[in-house]
Backbone as JSON, one array per atom type, in Angstrom:
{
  "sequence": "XXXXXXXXXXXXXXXXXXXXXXXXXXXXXXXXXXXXXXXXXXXXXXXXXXXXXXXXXXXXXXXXXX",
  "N": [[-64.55, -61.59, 12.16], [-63.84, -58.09, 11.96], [-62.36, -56.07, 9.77], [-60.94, -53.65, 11.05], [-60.77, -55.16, 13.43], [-59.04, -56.9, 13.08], [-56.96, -55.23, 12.47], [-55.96, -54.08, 14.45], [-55.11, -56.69, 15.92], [-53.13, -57.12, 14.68], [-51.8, -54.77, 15.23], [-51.12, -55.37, 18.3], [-49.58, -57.05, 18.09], [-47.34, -56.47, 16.85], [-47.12, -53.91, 18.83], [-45.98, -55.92, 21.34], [-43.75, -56.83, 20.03], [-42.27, -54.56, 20.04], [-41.81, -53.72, 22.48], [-40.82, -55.57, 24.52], [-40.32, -56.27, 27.04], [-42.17, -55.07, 28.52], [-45.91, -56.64, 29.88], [-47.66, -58.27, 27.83], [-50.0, -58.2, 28.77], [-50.17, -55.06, 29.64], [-49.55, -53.96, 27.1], [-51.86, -54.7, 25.47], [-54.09, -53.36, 27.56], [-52.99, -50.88, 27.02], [-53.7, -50.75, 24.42], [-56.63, -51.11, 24.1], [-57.25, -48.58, 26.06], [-56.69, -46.46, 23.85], [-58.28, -46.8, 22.08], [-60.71, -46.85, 22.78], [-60.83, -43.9, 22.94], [-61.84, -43.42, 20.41], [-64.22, -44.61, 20.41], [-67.58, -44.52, 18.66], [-66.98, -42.43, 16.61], [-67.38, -42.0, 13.13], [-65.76, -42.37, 11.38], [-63.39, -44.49, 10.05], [-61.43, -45.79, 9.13], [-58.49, -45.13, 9.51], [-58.39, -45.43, 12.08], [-56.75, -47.84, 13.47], [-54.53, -47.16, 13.0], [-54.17, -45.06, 14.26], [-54.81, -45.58, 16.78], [-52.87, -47.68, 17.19], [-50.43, -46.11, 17.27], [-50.86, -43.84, 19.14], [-51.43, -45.63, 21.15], [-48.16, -46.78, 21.45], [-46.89, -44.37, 21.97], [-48.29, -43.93, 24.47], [-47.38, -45.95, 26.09], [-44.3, -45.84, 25.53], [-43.69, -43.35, 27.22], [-44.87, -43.83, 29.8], [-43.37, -46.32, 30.48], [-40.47, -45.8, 30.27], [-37.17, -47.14, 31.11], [-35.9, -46.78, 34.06]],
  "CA": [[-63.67, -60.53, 12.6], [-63.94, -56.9, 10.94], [-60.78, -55.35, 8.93], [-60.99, -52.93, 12.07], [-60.41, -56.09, 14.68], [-57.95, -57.78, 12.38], [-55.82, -54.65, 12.16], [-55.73, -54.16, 16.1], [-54.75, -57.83, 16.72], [-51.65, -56.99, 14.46], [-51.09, -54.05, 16.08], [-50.83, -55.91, 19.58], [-48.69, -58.54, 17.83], [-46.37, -55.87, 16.53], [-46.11, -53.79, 19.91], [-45.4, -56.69, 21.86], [-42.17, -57.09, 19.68], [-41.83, -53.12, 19.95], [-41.92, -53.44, 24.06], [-41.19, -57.26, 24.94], [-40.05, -56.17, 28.3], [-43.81, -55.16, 29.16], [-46.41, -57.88, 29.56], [-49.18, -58.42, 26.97], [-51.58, -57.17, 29.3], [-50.34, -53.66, 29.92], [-49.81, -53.63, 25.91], [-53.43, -54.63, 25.34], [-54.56, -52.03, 28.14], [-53.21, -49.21, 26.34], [-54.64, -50.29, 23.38], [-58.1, -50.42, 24.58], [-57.47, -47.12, 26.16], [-56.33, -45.73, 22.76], [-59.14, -47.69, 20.8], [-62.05, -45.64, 23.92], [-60.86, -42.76, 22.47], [-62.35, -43.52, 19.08], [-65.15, -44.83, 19.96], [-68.79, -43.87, 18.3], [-66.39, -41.66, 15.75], [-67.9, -42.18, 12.17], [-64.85, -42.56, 9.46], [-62.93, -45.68, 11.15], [-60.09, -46.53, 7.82], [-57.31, -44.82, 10.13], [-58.31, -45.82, 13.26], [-55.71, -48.34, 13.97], [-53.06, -47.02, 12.95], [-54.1, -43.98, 15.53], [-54.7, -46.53, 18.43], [-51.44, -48.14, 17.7], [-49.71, -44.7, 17.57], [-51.38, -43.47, 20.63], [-50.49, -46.78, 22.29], [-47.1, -46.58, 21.55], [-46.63, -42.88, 22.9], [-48.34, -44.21, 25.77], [-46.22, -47.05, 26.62], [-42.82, -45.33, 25.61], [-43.57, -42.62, 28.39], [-45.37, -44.53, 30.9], [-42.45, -47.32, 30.79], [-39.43, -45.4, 30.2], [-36.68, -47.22, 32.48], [-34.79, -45.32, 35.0]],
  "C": [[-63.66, -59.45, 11.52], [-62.83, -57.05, 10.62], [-60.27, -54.73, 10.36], [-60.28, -54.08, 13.19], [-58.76, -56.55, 14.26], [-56.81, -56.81, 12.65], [-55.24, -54.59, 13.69], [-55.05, -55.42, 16.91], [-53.3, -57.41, 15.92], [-50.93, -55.82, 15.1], [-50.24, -54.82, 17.42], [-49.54, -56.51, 19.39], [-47.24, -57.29, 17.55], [-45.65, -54.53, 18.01], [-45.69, -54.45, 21.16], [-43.71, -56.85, 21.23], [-41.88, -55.8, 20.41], [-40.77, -53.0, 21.55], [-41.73, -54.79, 24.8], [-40.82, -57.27, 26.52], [-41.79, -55.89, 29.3], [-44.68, -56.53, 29.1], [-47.38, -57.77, 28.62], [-50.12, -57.87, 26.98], [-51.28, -55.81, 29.53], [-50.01, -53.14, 28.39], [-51.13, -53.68, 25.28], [-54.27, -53.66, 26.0], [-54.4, -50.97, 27.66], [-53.39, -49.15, 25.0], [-55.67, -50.28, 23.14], [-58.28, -49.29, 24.73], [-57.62, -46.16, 25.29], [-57.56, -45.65, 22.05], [-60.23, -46.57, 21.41], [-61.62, -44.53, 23.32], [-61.78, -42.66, 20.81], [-63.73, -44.06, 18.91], [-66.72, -44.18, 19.47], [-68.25, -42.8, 16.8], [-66.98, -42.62, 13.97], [-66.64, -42.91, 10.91], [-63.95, -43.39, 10.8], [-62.01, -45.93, 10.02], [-59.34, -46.11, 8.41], [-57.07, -45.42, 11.38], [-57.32, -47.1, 14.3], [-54.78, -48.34, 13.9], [-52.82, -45.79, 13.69], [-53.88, -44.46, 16.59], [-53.2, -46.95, 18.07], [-49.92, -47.08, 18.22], [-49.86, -44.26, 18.93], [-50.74, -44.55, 22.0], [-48.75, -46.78, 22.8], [-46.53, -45.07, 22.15], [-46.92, -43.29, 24.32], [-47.25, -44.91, 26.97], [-44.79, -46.79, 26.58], [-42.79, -44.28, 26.86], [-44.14, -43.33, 29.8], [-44.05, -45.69, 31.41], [-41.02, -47.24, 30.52], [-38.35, -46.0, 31.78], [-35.99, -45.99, 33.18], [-33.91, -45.46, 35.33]]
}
């Protein structure tokens, strides 16, 4: 497992606490989605702490109750 993988599995782990009302899988979906944005991109030392950012924007507007 890269540094890169490793950091992404803690991400998950950390917005599962963030969001525990969502399931796993629509927290893992939007951090794939986040992650596709980055891919082929050359300088990768930030990159998960963008996907987790990105994720979390995602998931706070997408799952805002009503």
């Amino acid at each position: 497992m890269t540094g890169e993988e490793a950091a992404l599995r803690a991400a998950a782990a950390r917005l599962c606490t963030r969001f525990p009302e969502l399931p796993p899988e629509v927290v893992t979906d939007a951090l794939r989605a986040a992650h596709a944005r980055f891919e082929g991109r050359p300088i990768r030392d930030f990159v998960p702490l963008l996907v987790e950012r990105a994720a979390a924007a995602a998931l706070m507007t997408a799952h805002v109750p009503a």
